[in-house]
Wavefront OBJ file of the C-alpha trace (Angstrom):
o trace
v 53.329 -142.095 0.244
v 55.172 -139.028 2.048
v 55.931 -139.643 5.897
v 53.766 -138.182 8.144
v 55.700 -135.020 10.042
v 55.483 -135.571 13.726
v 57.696 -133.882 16.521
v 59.263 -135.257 19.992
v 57.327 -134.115 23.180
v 60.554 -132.376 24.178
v 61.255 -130.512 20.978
v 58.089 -129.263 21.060
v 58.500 -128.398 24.688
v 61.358 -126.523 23.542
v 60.456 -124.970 20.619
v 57.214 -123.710 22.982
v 59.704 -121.955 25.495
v 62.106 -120.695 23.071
v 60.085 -118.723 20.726
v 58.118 -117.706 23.882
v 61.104 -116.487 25.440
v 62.213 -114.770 22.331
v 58.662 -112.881 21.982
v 58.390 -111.763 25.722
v 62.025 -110.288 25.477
v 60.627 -108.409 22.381
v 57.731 -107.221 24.035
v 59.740 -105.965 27.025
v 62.226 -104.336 24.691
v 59.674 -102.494 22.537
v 57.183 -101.368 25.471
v 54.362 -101.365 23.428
v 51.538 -103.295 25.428
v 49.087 -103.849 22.653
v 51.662 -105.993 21.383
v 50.628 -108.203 24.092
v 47.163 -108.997 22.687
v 48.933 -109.333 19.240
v 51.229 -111.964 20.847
v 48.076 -113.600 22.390
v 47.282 -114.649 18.991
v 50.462 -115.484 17.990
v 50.595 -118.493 20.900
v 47.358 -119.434 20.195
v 48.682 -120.301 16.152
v 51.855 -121.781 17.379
v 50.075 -124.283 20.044
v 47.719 -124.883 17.311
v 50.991 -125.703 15.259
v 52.582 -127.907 17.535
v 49.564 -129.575 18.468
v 49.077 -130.314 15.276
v 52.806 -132.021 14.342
v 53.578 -133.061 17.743
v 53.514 -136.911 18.712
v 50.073 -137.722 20.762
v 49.726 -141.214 22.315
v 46.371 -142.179 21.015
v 45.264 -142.248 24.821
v 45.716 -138.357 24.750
v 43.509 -135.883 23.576
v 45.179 -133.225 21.517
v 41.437 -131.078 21.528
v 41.532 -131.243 25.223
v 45.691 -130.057 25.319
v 44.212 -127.061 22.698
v 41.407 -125.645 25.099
v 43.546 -126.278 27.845
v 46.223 -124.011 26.608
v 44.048 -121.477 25.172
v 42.035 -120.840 28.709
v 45.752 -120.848 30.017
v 46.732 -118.044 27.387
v 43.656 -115.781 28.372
v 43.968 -116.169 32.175
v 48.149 -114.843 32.161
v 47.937 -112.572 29.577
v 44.907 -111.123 31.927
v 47.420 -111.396 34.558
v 50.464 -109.802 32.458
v 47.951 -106.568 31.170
v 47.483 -105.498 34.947
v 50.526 -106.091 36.559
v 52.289 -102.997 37.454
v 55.265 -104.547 40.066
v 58.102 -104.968 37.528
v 59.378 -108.307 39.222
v 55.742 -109.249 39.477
v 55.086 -108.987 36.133
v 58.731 -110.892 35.029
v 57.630 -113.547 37.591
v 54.424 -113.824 36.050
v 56.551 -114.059 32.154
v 58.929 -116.689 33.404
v 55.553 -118.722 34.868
v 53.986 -118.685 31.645
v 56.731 -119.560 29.268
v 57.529 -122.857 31.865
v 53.884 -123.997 32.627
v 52.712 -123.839 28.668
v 56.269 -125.950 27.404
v 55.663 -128.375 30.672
v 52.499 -129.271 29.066
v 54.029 -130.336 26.272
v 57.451 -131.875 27.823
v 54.831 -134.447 29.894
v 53.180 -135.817 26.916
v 54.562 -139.437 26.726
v 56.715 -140.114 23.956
v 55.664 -143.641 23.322
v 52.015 -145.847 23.388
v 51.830 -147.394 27.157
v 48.985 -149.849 28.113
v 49.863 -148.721 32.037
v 46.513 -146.671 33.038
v 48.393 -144.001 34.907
v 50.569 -142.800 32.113
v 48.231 -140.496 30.514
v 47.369 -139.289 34.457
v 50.052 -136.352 35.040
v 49.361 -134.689 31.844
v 45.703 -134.504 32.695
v 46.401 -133.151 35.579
v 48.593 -130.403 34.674
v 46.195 -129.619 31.947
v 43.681 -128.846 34.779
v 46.405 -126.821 36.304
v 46.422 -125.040 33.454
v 42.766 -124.342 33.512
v 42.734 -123.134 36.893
v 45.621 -120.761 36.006
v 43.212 -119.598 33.395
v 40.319 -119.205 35.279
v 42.202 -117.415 38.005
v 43.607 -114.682 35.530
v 40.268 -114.387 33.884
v 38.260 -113.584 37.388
v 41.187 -111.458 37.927
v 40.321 -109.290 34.901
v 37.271 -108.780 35.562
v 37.930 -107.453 38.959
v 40.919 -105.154 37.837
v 38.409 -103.836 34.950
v 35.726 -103.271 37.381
v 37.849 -101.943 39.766
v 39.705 -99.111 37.001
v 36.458 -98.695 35.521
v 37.447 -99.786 32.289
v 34.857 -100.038 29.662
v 32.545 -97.856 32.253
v 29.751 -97.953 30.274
v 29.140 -101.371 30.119
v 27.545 -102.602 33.679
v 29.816 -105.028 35.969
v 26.945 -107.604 35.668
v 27.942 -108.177 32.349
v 31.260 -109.316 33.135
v 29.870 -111.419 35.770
v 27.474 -113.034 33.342
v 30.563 -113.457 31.060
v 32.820 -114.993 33.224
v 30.350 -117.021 34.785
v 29.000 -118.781 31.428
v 33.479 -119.361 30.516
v 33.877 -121.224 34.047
v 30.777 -123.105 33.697
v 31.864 -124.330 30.509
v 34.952 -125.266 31.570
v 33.570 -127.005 34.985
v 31.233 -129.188 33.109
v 33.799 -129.865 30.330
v 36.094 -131.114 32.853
v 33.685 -133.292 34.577
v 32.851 -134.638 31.219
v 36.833 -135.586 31.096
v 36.492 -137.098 34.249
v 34.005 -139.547 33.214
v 30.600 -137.964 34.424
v 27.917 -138.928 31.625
v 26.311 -135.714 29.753
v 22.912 -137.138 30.953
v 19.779 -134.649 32.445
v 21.044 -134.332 35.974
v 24.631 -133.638 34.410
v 22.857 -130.664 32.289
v 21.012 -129.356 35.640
v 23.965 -129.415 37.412
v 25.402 -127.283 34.986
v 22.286 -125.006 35.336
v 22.299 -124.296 39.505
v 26.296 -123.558 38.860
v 25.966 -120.860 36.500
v 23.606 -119.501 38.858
v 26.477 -120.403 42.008
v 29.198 -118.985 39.736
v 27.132 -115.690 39.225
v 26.161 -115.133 43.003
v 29.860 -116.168 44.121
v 31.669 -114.095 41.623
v 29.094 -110.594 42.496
v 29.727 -111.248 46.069
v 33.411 -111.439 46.021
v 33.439 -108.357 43.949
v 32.506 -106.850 47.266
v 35.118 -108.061 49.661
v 38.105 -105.476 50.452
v 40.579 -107.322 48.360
v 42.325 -106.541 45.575
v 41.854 -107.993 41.645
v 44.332 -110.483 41.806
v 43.731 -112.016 45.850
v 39.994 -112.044 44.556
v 40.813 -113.926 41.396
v 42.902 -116.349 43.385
v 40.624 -117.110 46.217
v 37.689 -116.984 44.268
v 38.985 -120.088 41.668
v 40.279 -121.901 44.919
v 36.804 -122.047 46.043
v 35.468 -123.010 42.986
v 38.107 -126.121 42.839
v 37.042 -127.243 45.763
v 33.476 -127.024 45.042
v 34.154 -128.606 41.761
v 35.757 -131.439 43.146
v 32.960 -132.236 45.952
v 30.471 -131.762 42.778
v 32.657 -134.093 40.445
v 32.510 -136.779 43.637
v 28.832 -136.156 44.027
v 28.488 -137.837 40.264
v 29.874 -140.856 40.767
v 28.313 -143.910 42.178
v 29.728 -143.967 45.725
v 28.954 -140.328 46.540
v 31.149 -138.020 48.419
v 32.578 -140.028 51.404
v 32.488 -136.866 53.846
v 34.828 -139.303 56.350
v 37.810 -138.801 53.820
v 37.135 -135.440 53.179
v 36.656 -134.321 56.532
v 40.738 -133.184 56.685
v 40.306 -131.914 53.732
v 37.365 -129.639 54.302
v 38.699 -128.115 57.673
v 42.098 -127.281 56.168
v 41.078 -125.561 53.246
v 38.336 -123.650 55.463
v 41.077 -122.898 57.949
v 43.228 -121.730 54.915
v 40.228 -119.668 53.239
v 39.350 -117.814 57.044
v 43.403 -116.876 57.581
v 43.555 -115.494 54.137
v 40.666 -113.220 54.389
v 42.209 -112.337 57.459
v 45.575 -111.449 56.693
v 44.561 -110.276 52.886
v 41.550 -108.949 52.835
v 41.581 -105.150 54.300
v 38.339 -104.768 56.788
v 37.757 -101.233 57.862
l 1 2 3 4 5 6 7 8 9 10 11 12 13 14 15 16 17 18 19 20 21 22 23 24 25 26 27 28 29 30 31 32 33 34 35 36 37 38 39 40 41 42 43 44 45 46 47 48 49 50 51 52 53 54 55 56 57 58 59 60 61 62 63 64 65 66 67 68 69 70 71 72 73 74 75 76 77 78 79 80 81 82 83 84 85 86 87 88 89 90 91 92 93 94 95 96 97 98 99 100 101 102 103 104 105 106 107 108 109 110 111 112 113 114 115 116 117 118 119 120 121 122 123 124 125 126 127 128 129 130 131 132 133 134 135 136 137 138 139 140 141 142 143 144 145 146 147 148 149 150 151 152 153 154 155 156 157 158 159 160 161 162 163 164 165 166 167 168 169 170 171 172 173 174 175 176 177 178 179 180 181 182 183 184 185 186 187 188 189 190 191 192 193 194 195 196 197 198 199 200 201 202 203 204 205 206 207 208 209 210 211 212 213 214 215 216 217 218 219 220 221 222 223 224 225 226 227 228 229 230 231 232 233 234 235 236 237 238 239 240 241 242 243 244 245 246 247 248 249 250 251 252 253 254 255 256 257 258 259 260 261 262 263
């Protein structure tokens, strides 16, 4: 019987950032930026790849590390298509090769019975996903902004993007441990219909693409964590969350402030 093939973590971590590397250098060498949607696709088969050979602990979920990176892949390449700021943009590169290969350099090497092993790589996956749904909100904006695609009405978008971060919110409560029970399922219902009203009326603030992408996915991870608190048995204790809340309002009114151009 032939031996199965599986790679170290770190190889993979570094096979992830090398070829990476190799393709973005390419890309900035050649100038030709449909070559970035080609290389979109290109990722996507080489996660797939090395999430295929790489070592998983069986308490990690190698679907889960998939999605995560391909929500990842759409949000910065999103990101990379509308950037115009040359150090922006190589900023933006250098973030993308790092946070993709991290992913793959925190995967545990070995079985562990200790409940918090699996814990970091969970929660950069998330990080991942909120990279994701920042660059994807941030498309959106930039195409409705440039009038790209004119033709097709901005409500479509909305719908669009909507019906991707509901999917993803309800996926990650699911990872979380929420049961996919009928209040789970309305929940999921009333925040399409939150995602569609927030991401219209931030359309309409005097920001740019990318501040609205940003603050728009920091409100929804704060809403998503009150709502993934709200499922479990004890509730939201508003007590503990009382610092919390007032900072991250304090935060939110200071950035439209200082960001947002009011006329």
């Amino acid at each position: 019987m032939s031996k199965k093939i599986s790679f170290h973590p770190k190889f993979a971590a570094g096979m992830d950032a090398l070829i990476s590397a190799l393709m973005f250098w390419a890309l900035s060498i050649i100038g030709v930026w449909w070559l970035l949607a080609a290389w979109f696709f290109v990722r996507i088969v080489l996660w797939a790849i090395l999430v295929r050979f790489v070592y998983y602990p069986k308490e990690i979920s190698r679907v889960r590390h998939f999605i995560s990176l391909c929500v990842f892949a759409a949000g910065s390449t999103l990101f990379l298509l509308f950037i115009e700021w040359a150090w922006a943009w190589r900023l933006m590169v250098l973030a993308s090769i790092i946070f993709s290969a991290w992913s793959f350099w925190l995967l545990p090497p070995v079985e562990s019975k200790l409940p918090f092993m699996p814990k970091p790589h969970r929660r950069w996956l998330l990080f991942l996903n909120l990279f994701g749904i920042a660059g994807m909100w941030s498309g959106v904006y930039a195409v409705s902004a440039f009038q790209i695609l004119y033709n097709i009405s901005a409500w479509v978008w909305v719908i669009l993007i909507s019906l991707i971060v509901t999917a993803i919110s309800g996926w990650w409560w699911w990872e979380y441990g929420v049961p996919r029970d009928k209040r789970f399922f309305i929940w999921l219902a009333v925040w399409f219909v939150m995602m569609v009203e927030l991401s219209r009326g931030v359309m309409f603030l005097p920001m740019g693409f990318f501040a609205s992408g940003f603050f728009l996915t920091w409100i929804w991870y704060c809403l998503w964590l009150f709502a993934r608190f709200n499922f479990t048995k004890e509730g939201i204790n508003w007590k503990k969350q009382r610092l919390f809340i007032i900072s991250n309002l304090s935060l939110m009114i200071l950035f439209l402030i200082f960001v947002a151009r009011w006329k």
